[in-house]
C-alpha positions in Angstrom: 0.0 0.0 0.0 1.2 3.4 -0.9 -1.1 5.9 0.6 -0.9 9.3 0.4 -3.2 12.1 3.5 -4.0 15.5 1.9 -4.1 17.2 5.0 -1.9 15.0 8.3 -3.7 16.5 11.0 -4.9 14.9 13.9 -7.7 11.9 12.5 -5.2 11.4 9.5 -2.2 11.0 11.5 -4.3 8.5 14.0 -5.2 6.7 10.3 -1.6 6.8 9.1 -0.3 5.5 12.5 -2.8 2.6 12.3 -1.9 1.6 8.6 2.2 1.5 9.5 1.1 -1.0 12.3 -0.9 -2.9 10.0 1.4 -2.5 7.3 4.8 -2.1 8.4 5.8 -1.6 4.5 3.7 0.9 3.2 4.8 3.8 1.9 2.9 6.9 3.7 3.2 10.4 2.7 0.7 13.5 3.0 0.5 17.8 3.3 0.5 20.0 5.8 1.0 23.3 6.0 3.7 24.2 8.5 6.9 23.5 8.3 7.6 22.1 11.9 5.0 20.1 11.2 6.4 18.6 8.1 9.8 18.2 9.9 7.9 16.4 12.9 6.4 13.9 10.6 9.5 13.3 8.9 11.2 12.6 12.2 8.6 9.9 12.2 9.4 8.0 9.1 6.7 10.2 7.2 7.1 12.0 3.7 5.6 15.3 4.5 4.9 18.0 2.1 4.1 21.8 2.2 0.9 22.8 0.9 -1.0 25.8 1.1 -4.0 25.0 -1.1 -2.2 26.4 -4.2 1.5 25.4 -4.2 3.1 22.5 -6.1 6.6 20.9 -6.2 8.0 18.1 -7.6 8.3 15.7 -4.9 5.0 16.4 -3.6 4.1 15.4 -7.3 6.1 12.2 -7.3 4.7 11.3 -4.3 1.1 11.7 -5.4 1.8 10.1 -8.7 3.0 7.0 -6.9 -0.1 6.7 -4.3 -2.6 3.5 -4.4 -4.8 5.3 -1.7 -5.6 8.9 -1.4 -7.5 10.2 1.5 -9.0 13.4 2.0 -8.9 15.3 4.6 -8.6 19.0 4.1 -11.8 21.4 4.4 -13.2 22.7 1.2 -13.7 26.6 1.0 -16.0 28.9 -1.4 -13.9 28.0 -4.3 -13.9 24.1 -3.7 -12.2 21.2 -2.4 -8.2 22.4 -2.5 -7.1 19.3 -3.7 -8.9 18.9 -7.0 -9.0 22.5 -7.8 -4.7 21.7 -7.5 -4.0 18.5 -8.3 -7.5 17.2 -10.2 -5.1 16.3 -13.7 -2.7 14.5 -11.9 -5.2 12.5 -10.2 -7.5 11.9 -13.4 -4.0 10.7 -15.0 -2.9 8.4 -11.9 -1.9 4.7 -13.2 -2.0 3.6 -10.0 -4.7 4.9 -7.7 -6.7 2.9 -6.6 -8.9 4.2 -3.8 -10.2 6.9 -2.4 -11.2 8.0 1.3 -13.0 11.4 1.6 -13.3 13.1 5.5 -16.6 14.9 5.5 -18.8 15.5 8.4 -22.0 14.9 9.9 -23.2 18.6 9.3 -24.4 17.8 6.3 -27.4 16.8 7.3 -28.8 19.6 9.3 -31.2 19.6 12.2 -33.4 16.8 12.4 -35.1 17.6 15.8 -32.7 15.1 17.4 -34.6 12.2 15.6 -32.4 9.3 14.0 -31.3 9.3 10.7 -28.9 7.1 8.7 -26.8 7.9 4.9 -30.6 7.9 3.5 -31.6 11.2 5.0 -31.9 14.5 3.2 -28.9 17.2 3.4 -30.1 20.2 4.6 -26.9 21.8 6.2 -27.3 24.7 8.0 -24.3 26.6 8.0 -21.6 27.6 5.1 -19.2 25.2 6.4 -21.1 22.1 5.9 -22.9 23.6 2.5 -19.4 23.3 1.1 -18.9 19.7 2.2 -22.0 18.9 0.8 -20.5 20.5 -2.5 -17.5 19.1 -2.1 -18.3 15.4 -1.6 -20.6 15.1 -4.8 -17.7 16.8 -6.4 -15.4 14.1 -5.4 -17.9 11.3 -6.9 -18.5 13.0 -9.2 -14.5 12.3 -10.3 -14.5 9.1 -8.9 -17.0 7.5 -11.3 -15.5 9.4 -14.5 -11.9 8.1 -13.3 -13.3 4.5 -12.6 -12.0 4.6 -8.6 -13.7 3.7 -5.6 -14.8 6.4 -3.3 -15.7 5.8 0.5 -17.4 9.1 2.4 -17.2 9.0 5.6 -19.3 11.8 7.5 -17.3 12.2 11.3 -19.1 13.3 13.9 -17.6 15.6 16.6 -13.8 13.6 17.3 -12.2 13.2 20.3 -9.2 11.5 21.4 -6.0 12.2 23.7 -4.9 15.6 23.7 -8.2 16.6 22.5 -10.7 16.0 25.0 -13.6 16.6 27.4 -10.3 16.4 29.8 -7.8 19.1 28.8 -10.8 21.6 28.0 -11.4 20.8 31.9 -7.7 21.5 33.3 -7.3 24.7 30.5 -10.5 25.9 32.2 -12.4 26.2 28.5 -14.6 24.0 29.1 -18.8 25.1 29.5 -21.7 23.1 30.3 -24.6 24.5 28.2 -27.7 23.6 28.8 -30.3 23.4 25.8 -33.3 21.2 25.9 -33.1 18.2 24.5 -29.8 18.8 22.5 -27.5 16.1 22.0 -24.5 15.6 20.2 -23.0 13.0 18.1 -19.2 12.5 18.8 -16.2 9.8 17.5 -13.2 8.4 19.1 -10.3 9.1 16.6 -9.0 5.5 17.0 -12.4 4.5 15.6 -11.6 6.6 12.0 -8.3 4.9 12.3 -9.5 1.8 12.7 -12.0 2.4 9.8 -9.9 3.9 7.8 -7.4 1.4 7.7 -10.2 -1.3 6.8 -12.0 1.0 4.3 -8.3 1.8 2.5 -7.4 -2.3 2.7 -11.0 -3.3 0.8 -11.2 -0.6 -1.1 -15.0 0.3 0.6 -16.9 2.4 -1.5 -20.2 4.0 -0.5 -21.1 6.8 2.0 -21.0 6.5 6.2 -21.6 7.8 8.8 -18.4 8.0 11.8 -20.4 8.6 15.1 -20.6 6.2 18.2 -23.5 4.4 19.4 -25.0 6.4 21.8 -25.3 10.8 21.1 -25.7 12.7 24.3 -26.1 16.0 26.3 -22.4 17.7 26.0 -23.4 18.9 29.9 -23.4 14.8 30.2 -20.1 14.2 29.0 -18.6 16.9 30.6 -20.1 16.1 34.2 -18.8 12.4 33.5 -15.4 13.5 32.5 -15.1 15.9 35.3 -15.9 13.0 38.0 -13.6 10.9 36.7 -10.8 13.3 36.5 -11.5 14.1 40.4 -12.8 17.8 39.0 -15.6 20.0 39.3 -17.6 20.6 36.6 -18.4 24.4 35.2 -21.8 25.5 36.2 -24.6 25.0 34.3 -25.6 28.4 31.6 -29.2 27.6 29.9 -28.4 27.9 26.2 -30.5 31.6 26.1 -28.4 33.5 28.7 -25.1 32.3 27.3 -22.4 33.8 25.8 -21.2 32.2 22.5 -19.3 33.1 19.4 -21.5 32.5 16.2 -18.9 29.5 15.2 -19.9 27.8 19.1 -23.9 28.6 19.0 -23.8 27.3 15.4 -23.0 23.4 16.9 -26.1 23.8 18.6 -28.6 24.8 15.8 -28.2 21.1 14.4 -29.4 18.5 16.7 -29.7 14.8 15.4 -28.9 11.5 16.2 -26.4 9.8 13.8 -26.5 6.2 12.8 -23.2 4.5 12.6 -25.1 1.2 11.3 -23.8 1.2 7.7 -20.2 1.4 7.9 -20.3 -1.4 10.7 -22.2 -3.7 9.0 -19.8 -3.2 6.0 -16.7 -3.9 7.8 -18.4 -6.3 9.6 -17.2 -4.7 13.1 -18.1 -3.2 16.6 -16.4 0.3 17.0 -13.4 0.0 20.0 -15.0 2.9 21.7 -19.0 2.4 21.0 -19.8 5.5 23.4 -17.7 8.9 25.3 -17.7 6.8 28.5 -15.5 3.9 26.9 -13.5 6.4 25.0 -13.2 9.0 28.5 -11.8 5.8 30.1 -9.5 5.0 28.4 -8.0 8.6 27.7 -8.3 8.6 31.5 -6.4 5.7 32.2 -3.6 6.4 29.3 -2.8 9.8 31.2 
């Protein structure tokens, strides 16, 4: 496997990680766009390239040329997905790709009342962020049927993992517990995209799927939980009305659904390692 990560940040880096254990051979290279970060990853046994959205260079090229696997990972903006508008030729004229993993998010969907809903439901994003992964995702079929290349969506939910957690939002003292009625969020372990990604890249899955855990649930929950664990006290409770909230923040809470994760299990034929936050709390607990 040669697999090449538009975008190493944290859920591709957990996904690259996974496939060097898997496959100690395969060849993994990928962008970012900071050059500690590309030195880091090199450190690491990683071929890391510069990319700003625009730029090109010729090892970053070779690279590309050479990948089986390509997945996605950075966030499309008014003008499209970076990586096509940049390298969309080079990829159409690929002898050797042969798969394709998109990163695109549950937002897509919209607010659904907190009711259920699986792949089937209608997109209705809300805000301009997840308008343009809507875009961006038919955009991406859209060249993998004309190139002949399977494509697997998967649509995360809000991700987690160490370093990133209910847990260091507690000790930084950012952490809020606000309190709106009936609102419940749909959140993933990043070893679960790991895990999945991994398979998906292995079998060449194609399709769309969701990436959420089996259980969404009141952030104030999750909080409360993590802040027992941790020996903490948890922030006070703000009703959603009163509080003080940038547009991006208040914006999470204008969707409210509950996410199936049904599909992409039965497909792999697997149980996720962390099916809910109290699992996937633990054991960040336990690690630290």
């Amino acid at each position: 496997m040669n697999i090449f990560f538009f975008g190493l940040g944290f859920s591709s880096l957990a996904s690259a990680q996974r496939i060097r254990a898997r496959h100690p051979d395969a060849v993994i290279s990928g962008t970012v766009r900071a050059a500690d970060k590309a030195e880091a990853l090199i450190a690491e046994g990683f071929a890391a390239h510069l990319f700003d959205g625009t730029t090109k260079n010729s090892a970053l090229l070779a690279d590309l040329a050479a990948a089986t696997h390509i997945v996605l990972s950075i966030a499309p903006d008014a003008a499209g997905d970076p990586a096509l508008n940049s390298f969309g030729a080079e990829l159409g004229g690929s002898k050797n790709l042969q798969w394709l993993g998109y990163y695109s998010t549950v937002g897509v969907y919209g607010d659904f009342g907190g009711a259920w809903i699986d792949e089937n439901a209608i997109c209705q994003p809300i805000n301009v962020r997840s308008q343009q992964r809507v875009v961006a995702e038919q955009t991406w079929r859209d060249f993998a049927q004309a190139n002949g290349v399977p494509l697997a969506v998967l649509r995360l939910a809000g991700i987690y993992g160490p370093g990133r957690s209910t847990f260091d939002k507690l000790r930084e003292g950012n952490s809020r517990r606000v309190i709106k009625k009936d609102q419940v969020f749909n959140r993933i372990h990043v070893a679960d995209i790991a895990r999945v990604t991994a398979l998906a890249a292995e079998r060449k899955l194609a399709g769309t799927f969701n990436m959420a855990d089996d259980e969404p649930a009141p952030p104030q929950d999750v909080i409360a939980y993590a802040a027992n664990m941790a020996g903490l006290t948890p922030p006070p409770e703000q009703p959603y009305e009163t509080a003080e909230m940038t547009l991006m923040a208040r914006s999470f809470y204008a969707d409210n659904k509950r996410v199936s994760n049904a599909a992409v299990k039965h497909a792999l034929g697997i149980e996720l390692l962390y099916p809910t936050y109290r699992e996937g709390l633990k054991a960040i607990h336990d690690a630290q």
